[in-house]
MARBA-3410 file (N, C-alpha, C, O; in Angstrom, 1 decimal):
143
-114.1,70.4,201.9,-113.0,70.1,202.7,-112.3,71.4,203.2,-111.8,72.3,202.5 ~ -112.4,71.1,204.4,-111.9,72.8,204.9,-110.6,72.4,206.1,-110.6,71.3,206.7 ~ -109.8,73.1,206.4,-108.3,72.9,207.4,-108.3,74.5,208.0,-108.5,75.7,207.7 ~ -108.1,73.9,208.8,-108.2,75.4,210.2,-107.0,75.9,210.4,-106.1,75.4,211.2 ~ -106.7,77.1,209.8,-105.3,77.7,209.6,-105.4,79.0,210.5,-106.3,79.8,210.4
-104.2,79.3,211.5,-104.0,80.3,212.7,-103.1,81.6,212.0,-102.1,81.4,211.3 ~ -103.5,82.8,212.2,-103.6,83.7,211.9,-103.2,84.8,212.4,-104.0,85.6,212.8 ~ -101.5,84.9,212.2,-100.6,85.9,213.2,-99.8,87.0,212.3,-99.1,86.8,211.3 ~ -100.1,88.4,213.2,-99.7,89.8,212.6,-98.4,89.3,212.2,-98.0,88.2,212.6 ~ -97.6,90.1,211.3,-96.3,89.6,211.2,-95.4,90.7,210.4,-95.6,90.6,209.2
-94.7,91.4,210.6,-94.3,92.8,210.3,-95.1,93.2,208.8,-94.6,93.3,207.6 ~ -96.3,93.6,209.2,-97.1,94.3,208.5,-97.9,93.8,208.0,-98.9,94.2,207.4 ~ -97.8,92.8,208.3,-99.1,91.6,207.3,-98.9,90.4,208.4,-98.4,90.5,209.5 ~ -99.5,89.0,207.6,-100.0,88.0,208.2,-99.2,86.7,207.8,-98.8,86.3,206.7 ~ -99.0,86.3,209.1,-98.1,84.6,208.8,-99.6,83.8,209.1,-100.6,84.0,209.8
-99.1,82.6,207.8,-100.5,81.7,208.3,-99.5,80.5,208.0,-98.6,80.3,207.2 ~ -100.2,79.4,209.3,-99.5,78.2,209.6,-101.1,77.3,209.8,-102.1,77.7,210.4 ~ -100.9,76.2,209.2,-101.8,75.1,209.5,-101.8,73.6,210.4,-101.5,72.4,210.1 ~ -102.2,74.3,211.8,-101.7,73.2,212.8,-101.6,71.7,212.6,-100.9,70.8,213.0 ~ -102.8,71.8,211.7,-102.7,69.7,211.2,-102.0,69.7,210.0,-101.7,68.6,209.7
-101.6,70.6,209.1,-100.8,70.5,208.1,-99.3,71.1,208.4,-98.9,72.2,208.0 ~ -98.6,70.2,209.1,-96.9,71.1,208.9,-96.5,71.2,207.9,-96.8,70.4,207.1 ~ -95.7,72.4,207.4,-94.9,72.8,205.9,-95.7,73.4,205.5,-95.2,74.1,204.7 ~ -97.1,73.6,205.6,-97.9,74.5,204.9,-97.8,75.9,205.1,-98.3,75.6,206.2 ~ -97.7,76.9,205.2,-97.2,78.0,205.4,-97.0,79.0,204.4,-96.4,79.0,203.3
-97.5,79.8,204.9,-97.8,81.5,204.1,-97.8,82.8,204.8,-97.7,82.9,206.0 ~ -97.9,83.9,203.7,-98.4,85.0,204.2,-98.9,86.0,203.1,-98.7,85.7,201.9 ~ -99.6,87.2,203.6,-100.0,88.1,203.1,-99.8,89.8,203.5,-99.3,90.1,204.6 ~ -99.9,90.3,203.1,-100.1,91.8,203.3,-101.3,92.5,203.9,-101.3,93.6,204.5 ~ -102.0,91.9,203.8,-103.6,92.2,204.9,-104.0,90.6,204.6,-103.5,89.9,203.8
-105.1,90.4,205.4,-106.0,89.7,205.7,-106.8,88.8,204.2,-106.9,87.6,204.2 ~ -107.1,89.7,203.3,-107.8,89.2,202.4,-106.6,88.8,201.1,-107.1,88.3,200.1 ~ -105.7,88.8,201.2,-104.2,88.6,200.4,-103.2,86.9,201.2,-102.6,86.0,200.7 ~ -103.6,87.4,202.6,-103.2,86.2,203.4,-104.5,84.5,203.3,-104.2,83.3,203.3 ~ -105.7,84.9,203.2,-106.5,83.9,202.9,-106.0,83.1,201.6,-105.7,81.9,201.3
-106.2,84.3,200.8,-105.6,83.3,199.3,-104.4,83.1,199.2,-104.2,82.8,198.1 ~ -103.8,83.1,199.7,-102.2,82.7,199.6,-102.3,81.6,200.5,-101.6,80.6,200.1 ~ -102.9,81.4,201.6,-103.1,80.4,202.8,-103.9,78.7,201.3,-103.4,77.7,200.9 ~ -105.1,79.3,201.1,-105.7,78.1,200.2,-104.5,77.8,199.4,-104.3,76.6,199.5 ~ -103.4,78.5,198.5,-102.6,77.8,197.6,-101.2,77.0,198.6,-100.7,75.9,198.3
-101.1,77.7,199.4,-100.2,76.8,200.4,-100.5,75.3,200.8,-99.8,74.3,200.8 ~ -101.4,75.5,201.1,-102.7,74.3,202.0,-102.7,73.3,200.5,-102.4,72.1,200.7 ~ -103.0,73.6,199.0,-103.2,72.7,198.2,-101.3,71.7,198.0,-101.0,70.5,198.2 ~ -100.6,72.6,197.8,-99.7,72.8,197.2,-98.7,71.5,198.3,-97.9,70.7,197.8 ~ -99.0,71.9,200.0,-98.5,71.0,200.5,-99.6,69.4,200.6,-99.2,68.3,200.3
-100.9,69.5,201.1,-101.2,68.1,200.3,-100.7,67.7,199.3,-100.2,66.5,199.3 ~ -100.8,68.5,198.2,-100.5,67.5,196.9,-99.0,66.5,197.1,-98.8,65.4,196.8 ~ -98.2,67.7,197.8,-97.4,67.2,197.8,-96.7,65.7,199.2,-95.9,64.8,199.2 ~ -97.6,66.2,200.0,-97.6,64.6,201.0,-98.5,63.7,200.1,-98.5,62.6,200.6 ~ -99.2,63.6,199.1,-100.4,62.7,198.4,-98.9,62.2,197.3,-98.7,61.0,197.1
-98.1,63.2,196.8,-97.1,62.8,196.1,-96.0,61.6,196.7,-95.6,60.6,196.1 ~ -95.6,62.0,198.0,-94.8,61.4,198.9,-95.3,59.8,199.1,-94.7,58.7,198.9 ~ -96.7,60.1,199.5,-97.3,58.5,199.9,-97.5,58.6,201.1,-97.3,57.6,201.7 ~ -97.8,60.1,201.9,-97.5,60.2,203.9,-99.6,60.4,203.5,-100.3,60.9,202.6 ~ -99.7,60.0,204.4,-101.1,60.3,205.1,-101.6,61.6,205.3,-101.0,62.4,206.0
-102.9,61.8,204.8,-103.5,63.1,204.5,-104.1,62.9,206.0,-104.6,61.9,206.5 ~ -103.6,64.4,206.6,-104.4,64.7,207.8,-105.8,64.6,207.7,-106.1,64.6,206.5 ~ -106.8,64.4,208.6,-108.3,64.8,208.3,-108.6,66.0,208.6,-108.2,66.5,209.7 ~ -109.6,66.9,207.4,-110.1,68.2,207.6,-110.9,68.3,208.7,-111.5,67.5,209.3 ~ -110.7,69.7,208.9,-111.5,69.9,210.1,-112.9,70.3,209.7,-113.3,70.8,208.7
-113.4,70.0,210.6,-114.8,69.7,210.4,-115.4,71.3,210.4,-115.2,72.1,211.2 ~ -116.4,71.7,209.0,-116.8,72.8,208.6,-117.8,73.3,209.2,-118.5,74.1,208.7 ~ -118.0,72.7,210.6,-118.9,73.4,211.4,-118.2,73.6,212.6,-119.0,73.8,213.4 ~ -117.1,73.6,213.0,-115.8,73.8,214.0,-116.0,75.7,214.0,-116.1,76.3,213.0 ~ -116.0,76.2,215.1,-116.2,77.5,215.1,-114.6,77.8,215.6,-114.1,77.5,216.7
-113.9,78.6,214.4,-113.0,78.7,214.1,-112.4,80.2,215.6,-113.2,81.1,215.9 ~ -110.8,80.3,216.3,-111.2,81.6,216.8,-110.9,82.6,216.3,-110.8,82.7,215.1 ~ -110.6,83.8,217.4,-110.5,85.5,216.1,-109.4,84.9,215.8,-110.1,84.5,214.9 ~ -108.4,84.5,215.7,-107.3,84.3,215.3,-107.2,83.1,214.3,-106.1,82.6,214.3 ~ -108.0,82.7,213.5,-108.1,81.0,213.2,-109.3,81.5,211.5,-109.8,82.6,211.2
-109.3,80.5,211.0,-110.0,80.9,209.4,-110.2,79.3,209.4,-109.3,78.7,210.0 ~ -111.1,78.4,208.8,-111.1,77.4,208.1,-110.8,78.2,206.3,-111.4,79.2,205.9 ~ -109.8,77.3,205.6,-109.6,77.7,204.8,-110.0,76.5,203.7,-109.7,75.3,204.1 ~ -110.7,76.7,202.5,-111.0,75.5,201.9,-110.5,74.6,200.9,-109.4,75.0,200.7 ~ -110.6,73.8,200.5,-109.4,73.2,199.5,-110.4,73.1,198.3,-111.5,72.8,198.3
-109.7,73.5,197.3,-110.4,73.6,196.1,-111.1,72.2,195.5,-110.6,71.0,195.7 ~ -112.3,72.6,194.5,-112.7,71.0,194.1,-112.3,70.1,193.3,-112.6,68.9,193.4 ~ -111.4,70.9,192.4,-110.0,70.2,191.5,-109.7,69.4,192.7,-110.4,68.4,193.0 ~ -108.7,69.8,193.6,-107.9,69.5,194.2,-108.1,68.6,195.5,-107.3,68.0,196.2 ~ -109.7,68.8,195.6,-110.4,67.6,196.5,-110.2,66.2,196.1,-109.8,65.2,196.7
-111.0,66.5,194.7,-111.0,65.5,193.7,-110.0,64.5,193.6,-110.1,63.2,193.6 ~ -109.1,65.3,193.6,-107.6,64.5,192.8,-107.1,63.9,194.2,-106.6,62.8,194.2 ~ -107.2,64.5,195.3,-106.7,64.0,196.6,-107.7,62.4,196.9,-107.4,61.3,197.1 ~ -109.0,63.3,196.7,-109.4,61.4,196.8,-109.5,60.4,195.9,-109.6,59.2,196.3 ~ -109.5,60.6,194.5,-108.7,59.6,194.1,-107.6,58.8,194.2,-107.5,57.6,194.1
-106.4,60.2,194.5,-105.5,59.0,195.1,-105.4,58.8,196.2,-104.4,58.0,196.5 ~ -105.9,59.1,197.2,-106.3,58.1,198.6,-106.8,57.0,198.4,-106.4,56.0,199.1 ~ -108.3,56.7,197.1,-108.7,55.8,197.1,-108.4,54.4,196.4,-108.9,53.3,196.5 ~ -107.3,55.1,195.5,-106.2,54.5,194.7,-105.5,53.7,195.5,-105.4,52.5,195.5 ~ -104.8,54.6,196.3,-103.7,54.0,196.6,-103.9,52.8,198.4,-103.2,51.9,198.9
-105.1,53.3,198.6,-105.7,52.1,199.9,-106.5,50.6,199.1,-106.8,49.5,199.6 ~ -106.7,51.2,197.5,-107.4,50.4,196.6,-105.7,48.8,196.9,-105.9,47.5,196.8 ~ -104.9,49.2,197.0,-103.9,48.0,196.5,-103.7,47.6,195.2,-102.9,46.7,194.9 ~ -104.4,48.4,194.3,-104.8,48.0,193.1,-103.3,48.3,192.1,-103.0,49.4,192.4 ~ -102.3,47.7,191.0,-101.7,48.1,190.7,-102.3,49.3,189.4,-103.5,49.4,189.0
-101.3,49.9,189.0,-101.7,50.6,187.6,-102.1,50.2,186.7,-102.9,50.8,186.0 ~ -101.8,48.6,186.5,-102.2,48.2,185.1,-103.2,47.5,185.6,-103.6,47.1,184.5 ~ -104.0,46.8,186.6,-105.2,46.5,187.2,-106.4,47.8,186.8,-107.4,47.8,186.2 ~ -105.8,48.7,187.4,-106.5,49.8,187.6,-106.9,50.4,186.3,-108.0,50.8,186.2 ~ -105.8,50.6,185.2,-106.2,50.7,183.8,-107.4,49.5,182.9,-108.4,49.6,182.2
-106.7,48.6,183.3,-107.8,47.3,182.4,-109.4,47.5,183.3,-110.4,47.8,182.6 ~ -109.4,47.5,184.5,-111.1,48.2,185.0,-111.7,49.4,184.3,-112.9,49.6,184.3 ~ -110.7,50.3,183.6,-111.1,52.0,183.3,-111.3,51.5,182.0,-112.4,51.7,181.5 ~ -110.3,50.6,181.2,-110.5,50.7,179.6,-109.6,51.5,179.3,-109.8,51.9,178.2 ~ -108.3,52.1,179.9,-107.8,53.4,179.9,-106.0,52.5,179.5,-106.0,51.3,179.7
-104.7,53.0,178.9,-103.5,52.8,179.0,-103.6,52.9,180.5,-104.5,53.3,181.2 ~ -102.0,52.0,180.9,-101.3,52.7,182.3,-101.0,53.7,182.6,-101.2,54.1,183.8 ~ -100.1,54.4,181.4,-99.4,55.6,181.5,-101.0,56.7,181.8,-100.8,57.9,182.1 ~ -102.2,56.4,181.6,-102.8,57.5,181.6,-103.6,57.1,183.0,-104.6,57.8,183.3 ~ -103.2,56.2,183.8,-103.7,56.0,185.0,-102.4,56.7,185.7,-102.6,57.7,186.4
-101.5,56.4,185.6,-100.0,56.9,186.2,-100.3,58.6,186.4,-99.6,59.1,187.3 ~ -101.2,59.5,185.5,-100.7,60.3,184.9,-102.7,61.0,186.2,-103.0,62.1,186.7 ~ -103.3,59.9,186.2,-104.4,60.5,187.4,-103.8,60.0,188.8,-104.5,60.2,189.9 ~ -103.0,59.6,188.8,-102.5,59.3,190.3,-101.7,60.2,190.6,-101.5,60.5,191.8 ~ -100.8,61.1,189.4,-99.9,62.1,189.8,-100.6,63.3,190.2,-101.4,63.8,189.4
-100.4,63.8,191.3,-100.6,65.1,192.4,-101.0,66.2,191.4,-102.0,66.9,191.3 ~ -99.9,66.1,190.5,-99.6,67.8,189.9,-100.0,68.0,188.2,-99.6,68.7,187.3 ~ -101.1,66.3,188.4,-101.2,66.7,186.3,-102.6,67.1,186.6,-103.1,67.0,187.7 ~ -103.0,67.7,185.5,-104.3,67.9,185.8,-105.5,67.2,185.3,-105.7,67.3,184.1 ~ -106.2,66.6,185.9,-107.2,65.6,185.5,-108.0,65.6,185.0,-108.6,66.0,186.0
-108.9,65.5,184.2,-110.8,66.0,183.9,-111.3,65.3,185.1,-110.9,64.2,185.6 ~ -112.7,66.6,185.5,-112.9,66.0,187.0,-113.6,64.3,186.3,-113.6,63.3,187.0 ~ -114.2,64.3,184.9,-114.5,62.9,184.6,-114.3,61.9,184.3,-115.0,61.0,183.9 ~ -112.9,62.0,184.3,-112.1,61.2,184.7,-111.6,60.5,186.0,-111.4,59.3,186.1 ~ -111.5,61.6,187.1,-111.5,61.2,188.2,-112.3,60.3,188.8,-112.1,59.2,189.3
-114.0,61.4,188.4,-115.4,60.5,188.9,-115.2,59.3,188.2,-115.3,58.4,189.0 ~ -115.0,58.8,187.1,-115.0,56.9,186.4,-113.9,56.4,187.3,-113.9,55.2,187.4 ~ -112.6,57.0,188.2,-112.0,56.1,188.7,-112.2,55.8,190.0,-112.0,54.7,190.5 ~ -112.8,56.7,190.7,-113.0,56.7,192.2,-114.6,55.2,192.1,-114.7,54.1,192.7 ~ -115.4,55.8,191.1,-116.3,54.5,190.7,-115.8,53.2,190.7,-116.1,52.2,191.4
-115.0,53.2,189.9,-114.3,51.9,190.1,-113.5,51.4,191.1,-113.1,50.3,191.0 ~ -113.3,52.2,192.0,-112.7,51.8,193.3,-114.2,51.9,194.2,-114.2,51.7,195.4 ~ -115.6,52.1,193.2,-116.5,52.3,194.6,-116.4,53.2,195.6,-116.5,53.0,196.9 ~ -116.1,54.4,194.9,-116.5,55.6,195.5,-117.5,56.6,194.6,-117.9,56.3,193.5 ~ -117.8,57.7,195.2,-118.8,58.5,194.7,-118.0,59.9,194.7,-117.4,60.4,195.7
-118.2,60.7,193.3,-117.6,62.2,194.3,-119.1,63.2,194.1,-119.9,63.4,193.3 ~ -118.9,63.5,195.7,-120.4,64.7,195.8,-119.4,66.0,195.8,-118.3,66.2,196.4 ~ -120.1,66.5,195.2,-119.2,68.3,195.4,-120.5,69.1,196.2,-121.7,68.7,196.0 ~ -120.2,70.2,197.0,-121.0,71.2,197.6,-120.9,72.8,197.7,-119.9,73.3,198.1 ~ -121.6,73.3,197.4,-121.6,74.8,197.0,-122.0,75.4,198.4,-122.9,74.9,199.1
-121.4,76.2,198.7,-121.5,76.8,199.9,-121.4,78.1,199.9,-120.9,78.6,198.9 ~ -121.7,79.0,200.9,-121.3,80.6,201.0,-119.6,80.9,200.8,-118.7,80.3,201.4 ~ -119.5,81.6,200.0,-118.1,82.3,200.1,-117.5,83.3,201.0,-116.4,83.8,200.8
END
């Protein structure tokens, strides 16, 4: 999952803003300082509209030829993860304690994979998205 972030000089370094993501917003000191600062921005405000309950923009598509000015920047696979479980959670209708008695799992530890900001085992995730009838594929790509 990749988001197309624009890429402007900015007294000595780089402002980076993500046109489908508002609030997301960074910068760096050169170029290679501004990308990673850009990816933790980009997580940091999903998580937090996934926290809200607002609608995750759709990524732009990883074959989009980005311009000199523009980066697809990627979202990590933690962080993919956790975003679509709770997309798939939360379109599921399913309550917590539904959602627990399918897993075998407490509430409080379903409550605790729906939160944005705990950290999940990704197999944990994969057994809930399953039960919502999803699949997670991960993909390795050039860096």
């Amino acid at each position: 999952m990749h988001y197309l972030a624009q890429f402007t000089p900015d007294e000595g370094g780089w402002l980076v803003q993500f046109p489908d993501v508002p609030g997301a917003v960074s910068a760096g000191k050169d170029l290679a300082e501004a990308i990673e600062n850009a990816q933790d921005a980009l997580e940091v405000m999903l998580l937090t509209m996934a926290n809200d309950r607002k609608a995750l923009p759709e990524p732009a598509s990883a074959k989009a030829k980005p311009a000199k000015d523009q980066h697809l920047i990627p979202v990590s696979a933690s962080t993919s993860a956790k975003l679509a479980f709770i997309r798939a959670f939360d379109e599921s209708g399913l309550s917590l304690a539904e959602m627990a008695a399918r897993l075998g799992k407490a509430k409080n530890e379903v409550a605790r994979m729906r939160d944005p900001y705990h950290q999940t085992k990704i197999q944990a995730l994969e057994a809930g998205l399953k039960v919502l009838g999803k699949r997670l594929v991960v993909l390795v790509e050039a860096a």
